[in-house]
PyMOL commands that place a pseudoatom at each C-alpha (Angstrom):
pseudoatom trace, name=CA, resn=UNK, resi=1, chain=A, elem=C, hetatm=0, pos=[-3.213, -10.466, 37.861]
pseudoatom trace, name=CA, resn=UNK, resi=2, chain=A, elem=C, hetatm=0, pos=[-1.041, -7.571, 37.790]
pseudoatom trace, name=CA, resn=UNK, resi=3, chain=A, elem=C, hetatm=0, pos=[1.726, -9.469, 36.150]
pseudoatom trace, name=CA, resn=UNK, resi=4, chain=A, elem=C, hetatm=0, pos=[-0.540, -10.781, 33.264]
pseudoatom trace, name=CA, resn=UNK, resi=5, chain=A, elem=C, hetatm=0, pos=[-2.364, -7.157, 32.913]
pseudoatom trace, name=CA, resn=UNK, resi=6, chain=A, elem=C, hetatm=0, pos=[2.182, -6.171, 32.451]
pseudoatom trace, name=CA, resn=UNK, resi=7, chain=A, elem=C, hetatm=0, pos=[2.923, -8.585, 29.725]
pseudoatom trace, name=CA, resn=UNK, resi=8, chain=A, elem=C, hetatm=0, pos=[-0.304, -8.162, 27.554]
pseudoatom trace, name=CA, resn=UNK, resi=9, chain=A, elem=C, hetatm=0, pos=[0.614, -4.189, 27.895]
pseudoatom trace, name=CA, resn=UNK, resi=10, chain=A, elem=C, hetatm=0, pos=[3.965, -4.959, 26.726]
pseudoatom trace, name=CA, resn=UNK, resi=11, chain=A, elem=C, hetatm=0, pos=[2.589, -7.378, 23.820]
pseudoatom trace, name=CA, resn=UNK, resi=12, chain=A, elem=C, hetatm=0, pos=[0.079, -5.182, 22.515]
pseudoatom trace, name=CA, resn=UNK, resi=13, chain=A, elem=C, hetatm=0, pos=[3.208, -2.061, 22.495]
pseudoatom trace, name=CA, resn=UNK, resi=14, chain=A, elem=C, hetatm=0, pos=[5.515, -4.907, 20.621]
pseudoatom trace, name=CA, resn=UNK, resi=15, chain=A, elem=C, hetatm=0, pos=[3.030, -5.779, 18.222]
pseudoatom trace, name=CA, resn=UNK, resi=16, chain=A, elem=C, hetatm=0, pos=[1.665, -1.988, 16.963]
pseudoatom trace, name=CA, resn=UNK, resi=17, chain=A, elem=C, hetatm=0, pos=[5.308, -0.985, 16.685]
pseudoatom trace, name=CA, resn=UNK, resi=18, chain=A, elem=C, hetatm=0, pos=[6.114, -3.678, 14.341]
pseudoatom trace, name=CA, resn=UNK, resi=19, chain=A, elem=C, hetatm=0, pos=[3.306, -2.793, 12.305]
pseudoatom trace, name=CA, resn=UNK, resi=20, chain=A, elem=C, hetatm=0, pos=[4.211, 0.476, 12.700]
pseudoatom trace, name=CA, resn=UNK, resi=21, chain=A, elem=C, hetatm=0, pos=[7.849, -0.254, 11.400]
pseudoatom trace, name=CA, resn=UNK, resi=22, chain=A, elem=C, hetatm=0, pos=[5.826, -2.519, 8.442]
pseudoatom trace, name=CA, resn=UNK, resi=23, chain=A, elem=C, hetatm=0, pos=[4.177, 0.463, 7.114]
pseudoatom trace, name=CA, resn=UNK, resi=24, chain=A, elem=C, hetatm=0, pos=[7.117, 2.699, 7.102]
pseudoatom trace, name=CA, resn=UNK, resi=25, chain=A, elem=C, hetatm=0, pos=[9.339, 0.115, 5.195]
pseudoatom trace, name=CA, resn=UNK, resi=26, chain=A, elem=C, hetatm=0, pos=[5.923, 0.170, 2.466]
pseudoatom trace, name=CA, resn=UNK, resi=27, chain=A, elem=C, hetatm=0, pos=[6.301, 3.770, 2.204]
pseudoatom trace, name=CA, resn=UNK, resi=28, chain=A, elem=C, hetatm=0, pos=[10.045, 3.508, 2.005]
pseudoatom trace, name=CA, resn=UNK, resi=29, chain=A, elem=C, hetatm=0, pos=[10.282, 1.140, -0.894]
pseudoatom trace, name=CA, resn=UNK, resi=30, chain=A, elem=C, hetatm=0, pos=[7.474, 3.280, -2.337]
pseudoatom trace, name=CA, resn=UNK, resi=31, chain=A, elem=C, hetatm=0, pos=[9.632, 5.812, -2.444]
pseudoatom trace, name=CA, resn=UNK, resi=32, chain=A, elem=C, hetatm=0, pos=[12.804, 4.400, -3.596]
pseudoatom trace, name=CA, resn=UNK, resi=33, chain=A, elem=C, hetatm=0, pos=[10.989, 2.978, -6.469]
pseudoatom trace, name=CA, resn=UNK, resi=34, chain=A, elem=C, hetatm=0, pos=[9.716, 6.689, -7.148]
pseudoatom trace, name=CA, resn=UNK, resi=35, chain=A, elem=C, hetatm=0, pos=[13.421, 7.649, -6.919]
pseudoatom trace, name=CA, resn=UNK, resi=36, chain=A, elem=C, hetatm=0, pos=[14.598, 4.892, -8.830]
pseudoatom trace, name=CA, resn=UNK, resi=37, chain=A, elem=C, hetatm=0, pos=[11.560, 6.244, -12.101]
pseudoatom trace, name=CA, resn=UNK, resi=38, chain=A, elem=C, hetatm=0, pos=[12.764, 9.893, -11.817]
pseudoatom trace, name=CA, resn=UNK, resi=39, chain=A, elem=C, hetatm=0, pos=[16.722, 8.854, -12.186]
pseudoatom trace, name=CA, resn=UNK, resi=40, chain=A, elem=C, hetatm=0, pos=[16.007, 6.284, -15.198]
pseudoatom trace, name=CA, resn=UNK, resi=41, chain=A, elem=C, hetatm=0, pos=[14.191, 9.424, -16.937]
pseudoatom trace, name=CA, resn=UNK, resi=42, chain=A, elem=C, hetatm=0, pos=[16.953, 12.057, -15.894]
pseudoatom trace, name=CA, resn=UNK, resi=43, chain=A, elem=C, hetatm=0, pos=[19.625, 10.062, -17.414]
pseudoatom trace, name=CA, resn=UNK, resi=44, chain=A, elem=C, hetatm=0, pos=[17.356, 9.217, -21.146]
pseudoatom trace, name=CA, resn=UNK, resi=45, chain=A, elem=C, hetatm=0, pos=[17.022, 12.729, -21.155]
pseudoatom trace, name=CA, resn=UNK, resi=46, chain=A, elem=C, hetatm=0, pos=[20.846, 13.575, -20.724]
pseudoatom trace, name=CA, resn=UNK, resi=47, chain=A, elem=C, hetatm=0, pos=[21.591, 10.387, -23.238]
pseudoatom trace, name=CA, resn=UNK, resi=48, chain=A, elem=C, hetatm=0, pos=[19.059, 12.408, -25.734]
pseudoatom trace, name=CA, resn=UNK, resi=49, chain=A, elem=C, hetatm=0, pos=[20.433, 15.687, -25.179]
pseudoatom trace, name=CA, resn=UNK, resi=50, chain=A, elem=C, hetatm=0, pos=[24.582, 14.115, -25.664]
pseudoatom trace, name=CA, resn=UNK, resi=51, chain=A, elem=C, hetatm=0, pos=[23.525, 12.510, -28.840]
pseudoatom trace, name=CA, resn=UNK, resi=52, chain=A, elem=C, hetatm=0, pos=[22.712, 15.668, -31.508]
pseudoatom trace, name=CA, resn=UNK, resi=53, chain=A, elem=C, hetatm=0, pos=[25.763, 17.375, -29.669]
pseudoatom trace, name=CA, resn=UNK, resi=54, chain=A, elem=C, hetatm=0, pos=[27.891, 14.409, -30.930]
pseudoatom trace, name=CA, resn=UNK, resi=55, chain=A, elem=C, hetatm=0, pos=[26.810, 14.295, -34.784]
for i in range(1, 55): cmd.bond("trace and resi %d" % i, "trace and resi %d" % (i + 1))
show_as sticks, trace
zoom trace
């Protein structure tokens, strides 16, 4: 009994980390796409500022 009452302890602490560790990697490609936006518009807006300084 004891043994059984172990292993579906240790299942259930398996199981809620890895969908622990599922929402984190969510969030983290959440973010990285964020990232990714922010540095596509910093560099148009250094492109845009270059160009009148080069004519």
């Amino acid at each position: 009994m004891l043994k059984q009452t172990a292993i579906a302890a240790l299942s259930l602490i398996l199981l809620s980390g890895a969908a622990i560790a599922g929402e984190g990697n969510d969030n983290m490609k959440a973010m990285r796409d964020r990232m990714d936006a922010q540095l596509q518009g910093q560099s148009q807006q250094q492109v845009q500022q270059q160009a009148p300084a080069q004519k």
